[in-house]
DRENDO-1510 file (C-alpha; in Angstrom, 1 decimal, always signed):
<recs>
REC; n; res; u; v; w
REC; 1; UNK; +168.8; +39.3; +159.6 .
REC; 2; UNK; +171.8; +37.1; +160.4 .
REC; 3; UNK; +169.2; +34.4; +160.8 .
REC; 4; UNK; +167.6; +34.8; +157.8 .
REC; 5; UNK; +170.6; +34.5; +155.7 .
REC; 6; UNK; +171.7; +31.2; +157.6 .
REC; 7; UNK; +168.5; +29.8; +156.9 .
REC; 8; UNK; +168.9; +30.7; +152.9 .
REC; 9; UNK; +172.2; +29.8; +152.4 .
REC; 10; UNK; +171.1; +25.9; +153.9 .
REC; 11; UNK; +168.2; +25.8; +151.2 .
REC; 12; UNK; +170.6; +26.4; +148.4 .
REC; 13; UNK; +172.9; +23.4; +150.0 .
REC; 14; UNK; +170.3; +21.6; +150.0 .
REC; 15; UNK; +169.3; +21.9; +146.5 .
REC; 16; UNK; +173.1; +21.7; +145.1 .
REC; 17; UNK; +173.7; +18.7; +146.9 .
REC; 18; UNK; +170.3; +17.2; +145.9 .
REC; 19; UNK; +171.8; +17.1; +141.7 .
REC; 20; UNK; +174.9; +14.8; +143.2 .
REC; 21; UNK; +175.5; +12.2; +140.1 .
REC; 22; UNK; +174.6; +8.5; +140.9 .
REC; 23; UNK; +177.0; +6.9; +138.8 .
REC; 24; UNK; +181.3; +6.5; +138.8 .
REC; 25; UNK; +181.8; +7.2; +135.0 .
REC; 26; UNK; +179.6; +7.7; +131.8 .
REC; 27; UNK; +180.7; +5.7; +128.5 .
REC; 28; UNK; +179.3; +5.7; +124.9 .
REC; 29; UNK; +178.7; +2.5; +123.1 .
REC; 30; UNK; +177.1; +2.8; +119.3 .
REC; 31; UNK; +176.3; +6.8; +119.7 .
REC; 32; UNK; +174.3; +6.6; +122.9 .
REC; 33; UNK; +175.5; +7.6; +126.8 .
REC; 34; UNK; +175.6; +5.0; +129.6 .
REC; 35; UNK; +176.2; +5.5; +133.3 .
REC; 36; UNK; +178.4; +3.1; +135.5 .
REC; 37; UNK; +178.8; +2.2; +138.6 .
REC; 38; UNK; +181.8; +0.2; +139.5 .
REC; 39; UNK; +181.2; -2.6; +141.8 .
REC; 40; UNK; +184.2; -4.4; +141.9 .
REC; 41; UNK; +187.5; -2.8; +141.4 .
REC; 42; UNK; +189.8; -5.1; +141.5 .
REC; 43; UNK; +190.1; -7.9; +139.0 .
REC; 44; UNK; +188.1; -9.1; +137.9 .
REC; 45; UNK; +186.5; -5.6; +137.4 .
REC; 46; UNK; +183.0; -5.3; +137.2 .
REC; 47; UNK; +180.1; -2.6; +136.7 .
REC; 48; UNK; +176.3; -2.0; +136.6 .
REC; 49; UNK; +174.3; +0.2; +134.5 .
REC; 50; UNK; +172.9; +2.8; +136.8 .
REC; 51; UNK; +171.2; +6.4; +136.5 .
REC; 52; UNK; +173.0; +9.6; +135.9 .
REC; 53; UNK; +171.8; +11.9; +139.3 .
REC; 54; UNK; +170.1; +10.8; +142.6 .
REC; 55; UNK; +166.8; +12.7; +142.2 .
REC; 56; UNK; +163.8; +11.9; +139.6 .
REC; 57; UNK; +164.2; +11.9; +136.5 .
REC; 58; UNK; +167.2; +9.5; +137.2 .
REC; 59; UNK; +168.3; +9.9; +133.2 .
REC; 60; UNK; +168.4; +13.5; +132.3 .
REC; 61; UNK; +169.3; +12.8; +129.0 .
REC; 62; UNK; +167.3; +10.1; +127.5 .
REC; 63; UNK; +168.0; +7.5; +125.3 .
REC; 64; UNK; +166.8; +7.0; +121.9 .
REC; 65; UNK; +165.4; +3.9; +119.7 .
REC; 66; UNK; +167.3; +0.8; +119.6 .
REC; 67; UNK; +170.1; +0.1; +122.4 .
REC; 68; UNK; +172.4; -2.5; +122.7 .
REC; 69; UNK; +174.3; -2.4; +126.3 .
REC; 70; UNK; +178.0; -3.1; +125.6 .
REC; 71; UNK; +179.2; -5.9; +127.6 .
REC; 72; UNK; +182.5; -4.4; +128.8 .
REC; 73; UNK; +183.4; -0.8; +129.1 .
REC; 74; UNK; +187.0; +1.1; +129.3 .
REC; 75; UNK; +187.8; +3.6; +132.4 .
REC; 76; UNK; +191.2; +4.8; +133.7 .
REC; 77; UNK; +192.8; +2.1; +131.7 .
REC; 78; UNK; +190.8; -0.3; +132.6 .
REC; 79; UNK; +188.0; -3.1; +130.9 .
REC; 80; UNK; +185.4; -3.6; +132.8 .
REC; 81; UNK; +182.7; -6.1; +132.3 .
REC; 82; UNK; +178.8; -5.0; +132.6 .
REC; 83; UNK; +177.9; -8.0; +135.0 .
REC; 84; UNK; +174.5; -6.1; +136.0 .
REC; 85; UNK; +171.3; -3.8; +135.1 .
REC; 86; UNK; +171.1; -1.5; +138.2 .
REC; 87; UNK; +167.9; -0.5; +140.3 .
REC; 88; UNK; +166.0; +2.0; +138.0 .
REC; 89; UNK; +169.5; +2.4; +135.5 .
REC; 90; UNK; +166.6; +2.8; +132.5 .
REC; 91; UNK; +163.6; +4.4; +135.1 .
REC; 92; UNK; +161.1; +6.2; +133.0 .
REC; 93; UNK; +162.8; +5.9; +129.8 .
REC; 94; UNK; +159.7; +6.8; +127.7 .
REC; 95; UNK; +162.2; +7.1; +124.2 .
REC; 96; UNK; +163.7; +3.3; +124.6 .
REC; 97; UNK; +162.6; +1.1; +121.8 .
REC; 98; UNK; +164.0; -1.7; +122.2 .
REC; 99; UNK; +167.0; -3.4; +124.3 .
REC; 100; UNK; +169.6; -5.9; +123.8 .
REC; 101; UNK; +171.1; -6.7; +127.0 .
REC; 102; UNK; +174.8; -8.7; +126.9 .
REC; 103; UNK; +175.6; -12.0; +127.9 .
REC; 104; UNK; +177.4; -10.9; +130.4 .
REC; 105; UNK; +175.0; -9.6; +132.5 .
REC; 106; UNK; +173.4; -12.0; +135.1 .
REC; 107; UNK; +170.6; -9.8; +137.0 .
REC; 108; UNK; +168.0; -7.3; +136.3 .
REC; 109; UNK; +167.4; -4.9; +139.2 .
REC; 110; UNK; +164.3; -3.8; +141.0 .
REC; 111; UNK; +162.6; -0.8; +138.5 .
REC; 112; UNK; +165.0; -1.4; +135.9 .
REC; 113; UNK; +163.3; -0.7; +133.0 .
REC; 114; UNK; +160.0; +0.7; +134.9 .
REC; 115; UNK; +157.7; +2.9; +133.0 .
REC; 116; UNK; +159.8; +2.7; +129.3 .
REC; 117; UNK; +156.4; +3.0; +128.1 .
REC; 118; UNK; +158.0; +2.9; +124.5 .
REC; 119; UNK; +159.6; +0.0; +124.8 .
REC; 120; UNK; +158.6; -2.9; +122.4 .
REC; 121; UNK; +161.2; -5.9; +122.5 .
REC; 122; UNK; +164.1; -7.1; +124.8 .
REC; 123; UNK; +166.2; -9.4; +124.3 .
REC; 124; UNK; +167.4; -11.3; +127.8 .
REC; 125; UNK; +170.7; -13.8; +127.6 .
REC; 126; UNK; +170.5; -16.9; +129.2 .
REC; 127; UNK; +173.4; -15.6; +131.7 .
REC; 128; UNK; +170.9; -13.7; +133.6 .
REC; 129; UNK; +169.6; -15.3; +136.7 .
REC; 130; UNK; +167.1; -13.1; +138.2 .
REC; 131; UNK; +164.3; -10.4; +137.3 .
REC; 132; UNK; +163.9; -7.5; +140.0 .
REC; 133; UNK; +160.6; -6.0; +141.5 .
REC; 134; UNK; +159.0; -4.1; +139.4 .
REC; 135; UNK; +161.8; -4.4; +136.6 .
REC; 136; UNK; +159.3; -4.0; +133.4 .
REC; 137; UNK; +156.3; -3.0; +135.4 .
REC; 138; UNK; +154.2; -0.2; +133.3 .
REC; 139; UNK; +156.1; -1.4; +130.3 .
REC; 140; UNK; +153.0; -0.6; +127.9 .
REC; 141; UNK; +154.1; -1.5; +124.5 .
REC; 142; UNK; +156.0; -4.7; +125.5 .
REC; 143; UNK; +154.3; -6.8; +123.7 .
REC; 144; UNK; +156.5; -10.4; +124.0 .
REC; 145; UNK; +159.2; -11.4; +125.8 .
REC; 146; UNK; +161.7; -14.6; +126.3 .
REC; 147; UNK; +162.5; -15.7; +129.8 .
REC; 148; UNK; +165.7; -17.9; +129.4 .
REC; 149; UNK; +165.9; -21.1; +131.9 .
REC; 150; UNK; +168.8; -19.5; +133.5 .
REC; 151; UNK; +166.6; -17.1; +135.5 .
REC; 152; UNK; +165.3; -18.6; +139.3 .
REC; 153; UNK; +163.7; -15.4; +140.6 .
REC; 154; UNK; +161.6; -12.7; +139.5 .
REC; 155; UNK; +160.3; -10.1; +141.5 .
REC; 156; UNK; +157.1; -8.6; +142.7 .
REC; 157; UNK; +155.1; -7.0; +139.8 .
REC; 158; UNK; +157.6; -7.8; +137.4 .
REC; 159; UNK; +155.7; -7.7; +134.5 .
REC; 160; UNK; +152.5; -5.7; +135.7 .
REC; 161; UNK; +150.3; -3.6; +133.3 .
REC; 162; UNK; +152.3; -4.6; +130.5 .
REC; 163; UNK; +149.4; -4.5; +129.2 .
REC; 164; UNK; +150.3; -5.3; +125.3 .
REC; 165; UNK; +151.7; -8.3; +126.1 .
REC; 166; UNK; +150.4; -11.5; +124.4 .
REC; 167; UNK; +152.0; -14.5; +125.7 .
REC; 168; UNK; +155.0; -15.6; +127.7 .
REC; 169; UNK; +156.5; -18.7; +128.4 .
REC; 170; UNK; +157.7; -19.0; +132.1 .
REC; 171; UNK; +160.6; -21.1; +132.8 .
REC; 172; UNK; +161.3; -24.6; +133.7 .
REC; 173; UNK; +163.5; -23.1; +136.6 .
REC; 174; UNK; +161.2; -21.1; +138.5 .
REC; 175; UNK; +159.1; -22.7; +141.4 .
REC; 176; UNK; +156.8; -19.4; +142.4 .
REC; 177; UNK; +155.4; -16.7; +140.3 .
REC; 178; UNK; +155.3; -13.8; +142.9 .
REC; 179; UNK; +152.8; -11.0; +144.2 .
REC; 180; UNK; +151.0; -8.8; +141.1 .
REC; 181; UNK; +153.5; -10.4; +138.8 .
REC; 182; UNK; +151.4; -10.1; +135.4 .
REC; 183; UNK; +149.2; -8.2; +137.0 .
REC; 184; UNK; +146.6; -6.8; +134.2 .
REC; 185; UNK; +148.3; -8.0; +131.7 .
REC; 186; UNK; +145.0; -7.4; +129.9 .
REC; 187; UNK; +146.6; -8.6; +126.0 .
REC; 188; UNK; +147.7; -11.4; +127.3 .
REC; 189; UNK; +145.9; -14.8; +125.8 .
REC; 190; UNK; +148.0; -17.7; +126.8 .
REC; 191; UNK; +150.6; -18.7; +129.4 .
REC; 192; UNK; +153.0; -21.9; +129.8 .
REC; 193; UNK; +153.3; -22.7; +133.1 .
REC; 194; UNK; +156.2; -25.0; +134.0 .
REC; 195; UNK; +156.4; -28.3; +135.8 .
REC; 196; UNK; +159.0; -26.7; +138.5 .
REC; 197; UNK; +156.4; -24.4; +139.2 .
REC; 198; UNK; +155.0; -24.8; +142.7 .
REC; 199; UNK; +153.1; -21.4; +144.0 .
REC; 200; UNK; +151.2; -18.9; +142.2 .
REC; 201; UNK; +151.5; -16.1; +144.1 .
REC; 202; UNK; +148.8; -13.6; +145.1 .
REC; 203; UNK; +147.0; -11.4; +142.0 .
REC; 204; UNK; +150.0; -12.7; +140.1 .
REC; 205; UNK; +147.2; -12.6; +137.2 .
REC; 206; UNK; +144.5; -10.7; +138.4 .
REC; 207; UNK; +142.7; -8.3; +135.2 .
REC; 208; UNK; +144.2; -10.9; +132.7 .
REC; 209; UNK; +141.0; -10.8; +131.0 .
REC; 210; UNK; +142.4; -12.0; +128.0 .
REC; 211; UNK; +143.6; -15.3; +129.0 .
REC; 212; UNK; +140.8; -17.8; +127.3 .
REC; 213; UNK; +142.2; -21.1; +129.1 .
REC; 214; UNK; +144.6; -22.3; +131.8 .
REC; 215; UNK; +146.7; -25.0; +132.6 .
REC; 216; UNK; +147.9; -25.9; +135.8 .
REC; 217; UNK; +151.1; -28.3; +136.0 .
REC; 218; UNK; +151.4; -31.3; +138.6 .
REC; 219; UNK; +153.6; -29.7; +140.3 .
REC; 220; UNK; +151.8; -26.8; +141.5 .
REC; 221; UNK; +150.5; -27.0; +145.5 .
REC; 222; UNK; +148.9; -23.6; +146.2 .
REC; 223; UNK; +147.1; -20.9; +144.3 .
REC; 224; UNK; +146.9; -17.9; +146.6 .
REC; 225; UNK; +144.1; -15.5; +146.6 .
REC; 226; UNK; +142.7; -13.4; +144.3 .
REC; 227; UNK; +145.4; -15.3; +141.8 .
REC; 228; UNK; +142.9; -14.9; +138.9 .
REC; 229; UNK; +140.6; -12.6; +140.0 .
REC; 230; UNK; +138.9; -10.6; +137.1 .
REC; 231; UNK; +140.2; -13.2; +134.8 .
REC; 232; UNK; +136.7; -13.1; +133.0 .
REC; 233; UNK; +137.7; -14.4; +129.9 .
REC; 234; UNK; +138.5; -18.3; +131.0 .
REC; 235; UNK; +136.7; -20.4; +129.4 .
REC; 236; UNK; +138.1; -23.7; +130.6 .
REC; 237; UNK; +140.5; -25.0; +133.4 .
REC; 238; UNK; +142.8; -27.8; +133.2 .
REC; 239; UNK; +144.5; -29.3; +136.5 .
REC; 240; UNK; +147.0; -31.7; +136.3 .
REC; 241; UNK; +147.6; -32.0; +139.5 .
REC; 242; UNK; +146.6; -35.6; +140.7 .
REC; 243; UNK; +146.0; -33.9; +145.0 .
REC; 244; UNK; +143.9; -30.5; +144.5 .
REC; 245; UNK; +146.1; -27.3; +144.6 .
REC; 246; UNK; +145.1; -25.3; +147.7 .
REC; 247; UNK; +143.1; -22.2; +146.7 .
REC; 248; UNK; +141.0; -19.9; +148.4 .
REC; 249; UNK; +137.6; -18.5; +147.8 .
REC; 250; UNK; +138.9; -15.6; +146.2 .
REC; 251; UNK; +141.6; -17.6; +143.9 .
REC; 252; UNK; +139.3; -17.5; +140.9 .
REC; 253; UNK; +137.0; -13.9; +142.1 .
REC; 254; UNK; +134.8; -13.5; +139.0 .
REC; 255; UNK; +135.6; -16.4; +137.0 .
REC; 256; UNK; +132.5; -18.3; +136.0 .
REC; 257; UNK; +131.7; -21.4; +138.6 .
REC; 258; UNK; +130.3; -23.0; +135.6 .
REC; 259; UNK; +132.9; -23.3; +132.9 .
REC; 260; UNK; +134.3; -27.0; +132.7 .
REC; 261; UNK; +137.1; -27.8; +135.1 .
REC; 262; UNK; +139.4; -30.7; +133.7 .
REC; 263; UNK; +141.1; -32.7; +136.4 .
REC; 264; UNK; +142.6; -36.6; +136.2 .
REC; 265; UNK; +139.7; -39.0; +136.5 .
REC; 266; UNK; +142.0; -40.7; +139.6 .
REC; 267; UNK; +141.3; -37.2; +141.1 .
REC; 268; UNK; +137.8; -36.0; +140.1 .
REC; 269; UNK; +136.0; -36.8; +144.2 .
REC; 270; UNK; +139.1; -35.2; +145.3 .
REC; 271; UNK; +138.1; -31.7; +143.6 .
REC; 272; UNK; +134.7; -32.5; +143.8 .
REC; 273; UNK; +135.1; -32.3; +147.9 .
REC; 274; UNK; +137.9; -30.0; +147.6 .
REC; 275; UNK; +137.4; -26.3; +149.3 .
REC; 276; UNK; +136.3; -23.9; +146.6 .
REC; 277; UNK; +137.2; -26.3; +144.0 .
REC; 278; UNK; +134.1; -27.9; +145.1 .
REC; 279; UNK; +132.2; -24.7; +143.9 .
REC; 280; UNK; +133.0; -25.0; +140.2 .
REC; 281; UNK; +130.2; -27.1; +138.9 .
REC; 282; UNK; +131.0; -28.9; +136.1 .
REC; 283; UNK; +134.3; -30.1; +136.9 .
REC; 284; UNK; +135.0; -33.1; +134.5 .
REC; 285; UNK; +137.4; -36.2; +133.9 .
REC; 286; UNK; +140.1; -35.6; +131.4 .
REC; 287; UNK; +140.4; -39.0; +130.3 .
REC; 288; UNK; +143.9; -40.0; +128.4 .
REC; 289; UNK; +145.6; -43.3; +127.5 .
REC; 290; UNK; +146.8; -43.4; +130.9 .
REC; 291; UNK; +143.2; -44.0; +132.6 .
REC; 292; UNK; +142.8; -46.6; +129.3 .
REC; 293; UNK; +141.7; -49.7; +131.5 .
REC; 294; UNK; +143.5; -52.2; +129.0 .
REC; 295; UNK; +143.9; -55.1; +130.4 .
REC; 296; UNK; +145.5; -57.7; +128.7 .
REC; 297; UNK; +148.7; -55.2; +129.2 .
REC; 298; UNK; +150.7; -56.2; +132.1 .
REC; 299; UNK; +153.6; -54.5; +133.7 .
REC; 300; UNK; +156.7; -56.0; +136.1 .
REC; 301; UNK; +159.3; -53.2; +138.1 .
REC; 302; UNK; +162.9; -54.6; +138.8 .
REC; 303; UNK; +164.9; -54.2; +140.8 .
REC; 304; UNK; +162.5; -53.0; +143.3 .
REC; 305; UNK; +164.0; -51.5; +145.7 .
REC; 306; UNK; +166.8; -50.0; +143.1 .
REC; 307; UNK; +169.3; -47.0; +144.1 .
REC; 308; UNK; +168.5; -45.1; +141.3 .
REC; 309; UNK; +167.9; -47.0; +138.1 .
REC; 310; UNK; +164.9; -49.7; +137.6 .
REC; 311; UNK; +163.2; -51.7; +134.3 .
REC; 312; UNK; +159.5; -51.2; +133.6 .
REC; 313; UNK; +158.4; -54.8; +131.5 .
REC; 314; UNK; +155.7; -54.5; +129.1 .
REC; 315; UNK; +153.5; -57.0; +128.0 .
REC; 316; UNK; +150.7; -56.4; +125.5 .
REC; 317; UNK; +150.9; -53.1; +124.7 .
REC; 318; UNK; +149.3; -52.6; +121.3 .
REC; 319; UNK; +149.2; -48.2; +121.9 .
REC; 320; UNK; +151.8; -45.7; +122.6 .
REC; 321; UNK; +151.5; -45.0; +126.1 .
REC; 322; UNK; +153.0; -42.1; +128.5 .
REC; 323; UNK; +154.6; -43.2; +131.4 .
REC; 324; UNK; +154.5; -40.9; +134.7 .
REC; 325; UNK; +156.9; -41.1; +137.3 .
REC; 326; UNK; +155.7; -39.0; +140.6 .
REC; 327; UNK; +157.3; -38.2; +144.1 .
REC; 328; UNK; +155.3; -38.9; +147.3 .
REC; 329; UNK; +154.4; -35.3; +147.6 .
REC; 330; UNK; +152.2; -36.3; +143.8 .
REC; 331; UNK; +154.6; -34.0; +141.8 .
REC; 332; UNK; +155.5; -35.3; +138.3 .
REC; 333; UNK; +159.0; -35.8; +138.3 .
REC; 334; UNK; +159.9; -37.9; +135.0 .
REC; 335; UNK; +158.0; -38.6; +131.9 .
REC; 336; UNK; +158.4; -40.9; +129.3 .
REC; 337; UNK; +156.7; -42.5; +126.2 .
REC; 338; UNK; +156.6; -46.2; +125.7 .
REC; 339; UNK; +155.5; -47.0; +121.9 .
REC; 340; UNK; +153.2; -49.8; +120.4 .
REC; 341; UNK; +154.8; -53.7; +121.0 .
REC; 342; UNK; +157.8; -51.9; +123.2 .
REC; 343; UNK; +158.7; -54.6; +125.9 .
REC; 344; UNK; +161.3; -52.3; +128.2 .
REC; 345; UNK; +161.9; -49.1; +129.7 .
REC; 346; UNK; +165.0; -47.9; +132.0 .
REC; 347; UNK; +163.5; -45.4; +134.0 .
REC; 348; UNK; +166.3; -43.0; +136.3 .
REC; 349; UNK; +166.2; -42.1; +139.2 .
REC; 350; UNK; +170.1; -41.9; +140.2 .
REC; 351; UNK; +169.9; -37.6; +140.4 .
REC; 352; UNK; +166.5; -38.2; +143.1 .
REC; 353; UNK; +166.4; -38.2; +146.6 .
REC; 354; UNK; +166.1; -41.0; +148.3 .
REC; 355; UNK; +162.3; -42.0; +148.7 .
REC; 356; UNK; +158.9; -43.5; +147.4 .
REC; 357; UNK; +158.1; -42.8; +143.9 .
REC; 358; UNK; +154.9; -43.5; +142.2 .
REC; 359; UNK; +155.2; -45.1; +138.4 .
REC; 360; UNK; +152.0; -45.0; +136.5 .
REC; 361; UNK; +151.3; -46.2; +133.1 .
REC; 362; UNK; +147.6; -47.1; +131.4 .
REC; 363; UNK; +145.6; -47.8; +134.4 .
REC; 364; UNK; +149.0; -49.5; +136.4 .
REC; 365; UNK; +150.4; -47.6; +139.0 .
REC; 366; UNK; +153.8; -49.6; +140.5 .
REC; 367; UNK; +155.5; -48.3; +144.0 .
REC; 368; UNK; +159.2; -47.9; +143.4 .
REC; 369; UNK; +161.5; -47.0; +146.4 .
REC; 370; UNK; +164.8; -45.4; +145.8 .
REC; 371; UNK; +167.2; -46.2; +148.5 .
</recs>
């Protein structure tokens, strides 16, 4: 009998110490209830929004509509400033509408906002610096968002089966879109991918079945597998990139072979023999002023070596003209526009590493070397 009541009495521990709060202190800010977790306590003092007990559902009591998250809060006589959006601190939030988030904050945790399948809008400062796993994953009704240039990382299935959204613009500050990022992101019909951008990580797109076209920077070296799988819906590639990006057979898994692949007409045998680009079978030469044989136009590139700044001379242009400045790795690293009867162009290099940089304009490509 003894025994039995031991044995009883350490279930009901159990399940009183399984309802411990997760947070340090609860504040409201414009009617609603939000739970803290101090993470510095000295001054400069500082606090994330976290969950209200340790078990599922982390948020007992829900909220409502339209939040703003204050960016400072009072306890025990003290301001604190809301520097961070906690792992799962909005977890399963089905009632959220929409979110402003403060300037103050500077990172989104992993599951932050995972499964708010109301939510519609939010609204991210350019203070923030990085997106956590899974942070709007199963977001349903999310149907646009801004990524300031301020943020460098976002997780693993960030954005995953938000499957309302429409488009997106990446920013110029991240180098690799990560595993299952936008995974079926079925709504979604057009990306910008930036020129810093260097991998695309594996199924970071797979079911985007909306997405009609794609555009592949210079910059970018490797398209893992199954990347675009089940992208069934492109109807056109475009590749900037003057080496072929390594892909693998599974990169593009059910995306039609045939559909036209552009590439630069330097590049076109390059693709051609490239593996599994070779398979697409109408890959063409997108053909700009830049591959314009004009050749009454005659270029000069002083001083030559330079340690950082150089003059491209002009003669007989009678067209605006781009000029592209690449690294030896082929990644476009400056551009510029030179217009009808210009004769100069100070091109800089003084914020570059030292190296061998490639200046192309109309048919001209000049070796510059930055010492």
């Amino acid at each position: 009998m003894k025994k039995r009541l031991l044995i009883i009495f350490a279930i009901l521990l159990i399940g009183v110490s399984a309802k411990v709060q997760a947070y340090d202190f609860s504040a409201v800010s414009n009617g609603q209830t939000f739970y803290f977790k101090i993470t510095s306590d000295t001054a400069p003092y500082e606090v994330e929004v976290t969950y209200q007990l340790n078990t599922h559902p982390y948020n007992l009591l829900d909220l409502v509509g339209d939040i703003t998250i204050p960016n400072t809060v009072e306890h025990n006589g003290n301001t604190y400033s809301v520097t961070s959006i906690g792992e799962k601190a909005f977890y399963n939030c089905d009632s959220i509408r929409s979110v402003v988030i403060p300037n103050s904050v500077t990172s989104i945790g992993s599951w932050g906002f995972y499964d708010c399948h109301g939510l519609t809008s939010i609204t991210i400062p350019i203070s923030v610096t990085s997106i956590g796993k899974y942070a709007f994953s199963g977001c349903y009704e999310l149907s646009s968002i801004a990524i300031p240039n301020s943020v460098t990382s976002i997780g693993d299935g960030a954005f995953r089966f938000c499957i309302e959204l429409t488009s997106i613009n990446i920013p110029n500050s991240l180098t690799t879109i990560e595993y299952q990022t936008f995974l079926n992101c079925r709504s979604l019909t057009s990306i910008t991918l930036p020129n810093s951008l260097i991998t695309i990580g594996e199924k970071a797109f797979e079911g985007c079945i909306g997405l009609t076209s794609l555009i592949v920077p210079n910059s970018v070296t490797t398209i893992k597998t199954l990347a675009f799988n089940k992208c069934t819906g492109l109807s056109s590639i475009t590749s900037n990139a003057l080496i072929p990006p390594s892909i693998q057979d599974s990169s593009f898994l059910l995306v039609s072979r045939t559909i036209p692949v552009y590439v630069p007409c330097a590049s076109i045998a390059a693709y051609q023999a490239a593996d599994y680009w070779s398979e697409f079978t109408n890959i063409t030469c997108e053909s700009d002023l830049n591959d314009i044989l004009i050749t009454e136009t005659q270029t000069k590139l002083y001083p030559n070596p330079t340690t950082g700044s150089a003059i491209l001379e002009v003669e007989g242009l009678t067209k605006s003209a781009d000029v592209f400045v690449y690294d030896i790795t082929g990644r476009k690293v400056k551009t510029y526009n030179l217009q009808p009867n210009q004769t100069q162009l100070s091109i800089d290099l003084t914020s570059f590493a030292k190296g061998i940089y490639q200046v192309k304009v109309l048919n001209q490509t000049k070796k510059l070397i930055v010492n």
